[in-house]
C-alpha positions as CSV (number, residue, x, y, z in Angstrom):
1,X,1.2,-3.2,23.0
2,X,-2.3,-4.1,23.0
3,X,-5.5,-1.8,22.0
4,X,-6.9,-1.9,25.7
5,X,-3.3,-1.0,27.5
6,X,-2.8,2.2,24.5
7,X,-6.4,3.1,25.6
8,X,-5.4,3.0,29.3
9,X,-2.4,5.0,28.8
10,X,-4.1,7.5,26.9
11,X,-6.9,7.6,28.6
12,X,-5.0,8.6,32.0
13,X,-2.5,11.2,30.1
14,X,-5.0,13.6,28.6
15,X,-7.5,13.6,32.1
16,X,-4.4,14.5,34.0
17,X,-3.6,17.9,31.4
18,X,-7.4,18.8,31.4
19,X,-7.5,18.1,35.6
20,X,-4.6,20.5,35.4
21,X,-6.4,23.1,33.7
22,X,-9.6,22.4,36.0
23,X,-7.3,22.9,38.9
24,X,-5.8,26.4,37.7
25,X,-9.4,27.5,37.2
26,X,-10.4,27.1,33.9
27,X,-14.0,27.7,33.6
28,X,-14.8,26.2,30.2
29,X,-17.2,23.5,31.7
30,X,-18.5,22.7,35.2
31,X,-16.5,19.9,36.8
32,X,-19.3,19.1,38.2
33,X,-20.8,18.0,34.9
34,X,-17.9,17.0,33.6
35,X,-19.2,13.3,33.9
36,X,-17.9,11.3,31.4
37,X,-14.3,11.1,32.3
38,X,-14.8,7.6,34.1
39,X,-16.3,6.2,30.5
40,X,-13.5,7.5,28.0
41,X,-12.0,4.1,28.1
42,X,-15.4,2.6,26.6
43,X,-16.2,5.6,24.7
44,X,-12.7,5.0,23.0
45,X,-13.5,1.3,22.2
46,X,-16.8,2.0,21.3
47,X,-15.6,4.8,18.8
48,X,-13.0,2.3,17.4
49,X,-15.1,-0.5,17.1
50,X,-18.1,1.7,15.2
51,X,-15.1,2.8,12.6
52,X,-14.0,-0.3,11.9
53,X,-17.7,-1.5,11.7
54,X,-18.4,2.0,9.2
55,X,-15.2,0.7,7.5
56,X,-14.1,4.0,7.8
57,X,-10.7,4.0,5.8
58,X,-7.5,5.8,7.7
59,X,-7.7,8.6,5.3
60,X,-11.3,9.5,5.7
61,X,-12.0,13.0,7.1
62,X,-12.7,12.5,10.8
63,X,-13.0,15.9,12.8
64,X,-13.7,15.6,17.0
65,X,-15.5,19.2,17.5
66,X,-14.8,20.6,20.9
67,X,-11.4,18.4,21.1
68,X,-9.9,19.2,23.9
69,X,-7.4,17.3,24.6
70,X,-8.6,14.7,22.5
71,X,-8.2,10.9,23.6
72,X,-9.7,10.5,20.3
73,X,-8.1,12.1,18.1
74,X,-4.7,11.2,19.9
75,X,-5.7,7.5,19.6
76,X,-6.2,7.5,16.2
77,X,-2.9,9.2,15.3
78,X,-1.4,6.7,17.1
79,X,-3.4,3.7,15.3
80,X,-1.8,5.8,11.7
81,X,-5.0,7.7,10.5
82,X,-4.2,10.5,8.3
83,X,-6.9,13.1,8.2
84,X,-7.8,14.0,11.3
85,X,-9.1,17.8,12.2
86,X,-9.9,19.1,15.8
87,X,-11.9,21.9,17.0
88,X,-11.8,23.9,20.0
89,X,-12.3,27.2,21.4
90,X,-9.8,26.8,24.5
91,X,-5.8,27.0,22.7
92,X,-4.2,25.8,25.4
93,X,-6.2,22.2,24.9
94,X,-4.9,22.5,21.4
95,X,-1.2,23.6,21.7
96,X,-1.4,20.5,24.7
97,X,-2.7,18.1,22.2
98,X,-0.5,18.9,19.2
99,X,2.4,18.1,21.1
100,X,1.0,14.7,21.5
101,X,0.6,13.8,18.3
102,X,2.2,11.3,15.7
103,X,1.0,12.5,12.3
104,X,0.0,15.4,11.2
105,X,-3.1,16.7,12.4
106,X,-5.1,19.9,11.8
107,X,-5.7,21.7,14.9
108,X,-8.4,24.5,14.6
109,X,-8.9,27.1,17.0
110,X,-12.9,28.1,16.4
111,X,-16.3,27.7,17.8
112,X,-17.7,24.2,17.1
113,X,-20.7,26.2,14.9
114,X,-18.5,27.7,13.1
115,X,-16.6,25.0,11.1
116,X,-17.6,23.5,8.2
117,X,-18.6,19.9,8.1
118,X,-19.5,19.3,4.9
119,X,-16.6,17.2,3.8
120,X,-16.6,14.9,6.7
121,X,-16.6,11.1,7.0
122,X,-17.3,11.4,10.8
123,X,-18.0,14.2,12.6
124,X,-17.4,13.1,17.0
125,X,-18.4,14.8,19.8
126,X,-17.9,14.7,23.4
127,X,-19.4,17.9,23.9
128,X,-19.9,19.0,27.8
129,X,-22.2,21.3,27.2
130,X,-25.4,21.4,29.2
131,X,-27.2,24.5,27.4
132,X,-30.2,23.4,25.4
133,X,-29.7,26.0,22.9
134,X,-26.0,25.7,22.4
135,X,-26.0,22.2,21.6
136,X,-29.2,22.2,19.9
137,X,-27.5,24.2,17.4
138,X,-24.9,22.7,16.6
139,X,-26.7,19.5,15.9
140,X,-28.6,21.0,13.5
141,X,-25.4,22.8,12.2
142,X,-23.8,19.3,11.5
143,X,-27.0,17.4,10.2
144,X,-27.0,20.4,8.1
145,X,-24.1,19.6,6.7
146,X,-23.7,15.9,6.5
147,X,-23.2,14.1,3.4
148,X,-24.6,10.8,2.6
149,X,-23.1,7.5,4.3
150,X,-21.4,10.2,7.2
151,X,-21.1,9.6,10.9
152,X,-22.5,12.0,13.5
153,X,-20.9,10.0,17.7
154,X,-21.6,11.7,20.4
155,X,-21.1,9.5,23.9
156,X,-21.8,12.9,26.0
157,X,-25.2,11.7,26.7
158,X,-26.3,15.2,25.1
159,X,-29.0,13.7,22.9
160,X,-30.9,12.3,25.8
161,X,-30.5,15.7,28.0
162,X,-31.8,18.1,25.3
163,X,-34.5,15.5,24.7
164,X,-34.8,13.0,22.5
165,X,-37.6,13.8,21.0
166,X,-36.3,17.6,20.0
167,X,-33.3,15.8,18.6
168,X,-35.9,14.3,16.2
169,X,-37.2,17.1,15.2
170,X,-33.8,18.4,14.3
171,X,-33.6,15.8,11.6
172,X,-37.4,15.4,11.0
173,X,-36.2,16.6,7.3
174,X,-33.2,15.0,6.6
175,X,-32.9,10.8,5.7
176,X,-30.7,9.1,9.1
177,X,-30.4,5.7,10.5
178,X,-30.2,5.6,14.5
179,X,-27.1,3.0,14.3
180,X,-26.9,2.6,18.1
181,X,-27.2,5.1,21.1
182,X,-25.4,8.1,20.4
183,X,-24.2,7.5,16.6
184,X,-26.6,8.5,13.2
185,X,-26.0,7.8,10.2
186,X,-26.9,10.3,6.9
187,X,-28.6,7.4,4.8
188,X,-30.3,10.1,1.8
């Protein structure tokens, strides 16, 4: 099976278990803003192809915070990565997603602010959330914590609605390299 049909596949299995939970009421995010489900095919290839560009290894730490039920990190159990971690607040996403999976993969139940991401090769997130604040914060929490030569992908389109310029600020004291839209790099 090609890389484009596993995508497809994927991509279709874990929209219909969150549509699910949208359609029993679940009020984690607004479905309304819940905009980037048409893109998680190119967000998938796009997070694929900036790994292998990285030359992140298979056993490099690579945590999705605020899973879900993470095309992501189901992808890349499939594709034989070995330490992947996933974050969310919502445990029915995670018991959902662990049932997916191929290798082992640690599944953690906690706020995305909480977690420690110090030991992280890449640190991905497709993070629905609209609050300036909220996601402010956690940015800063993860630049924070970043070592050198780590990943920070986030497709959500969050850095451009908190504004880009108090993104910059976020980092004004740390050493990053803008790789493309939505992915830094720690450099220093």
């Amino acid at each position: 099976m090609n890389i484009d049909a596993l995508i497809k596949i994927i991509t279709h299995l874990t929209k219909s278990i969150e549509d699910d939970y949208v359609n029993l009421g679940v009020k984690f995010f607004d479905k309304n803003n819940y905009h980037f489900i048409a893109s998680r095919e190119n967000y998938i290839k796009q997070f694929l192809e900036i790994l292998d560009k990285e030359q992140i290894d298979k056993d490099d730490k690579i945590v999705d915070a605020g899973c879900g039920v993470s095309p992501i990190i189901l992808m890349l159990s499939i594709l034989g990565y070995t330490n992947i971690h996933g974050t969310d607040i919502f445990q029915p996403y995670l018991r959902k997603l662990d049932r997916l999976l191929v290798t082992e993969t640690l599944l953690t139940n906690i706020d995305i602010n909480d977690y420690d991401y110090s030991d992280c090769k890449v640190v991905y997130s497709f993070v629905p959330i609209k609050d300036e604040q909220g996601i402010t914060r956690f940015y800063q929490t993860v630049i924070n914590q970043l070592s050198v030569n780590s990943l920070l992908i986030d497709y959500s389109g969050t850095f451009e609605d908190v504004g880009i310029d108090k993104y910059i600020k976020t980092i004004k004291d740390k050493e990053f390299d803008n790789i493309e839209l939505g992915v830094i790099k720690r450099i220093k």
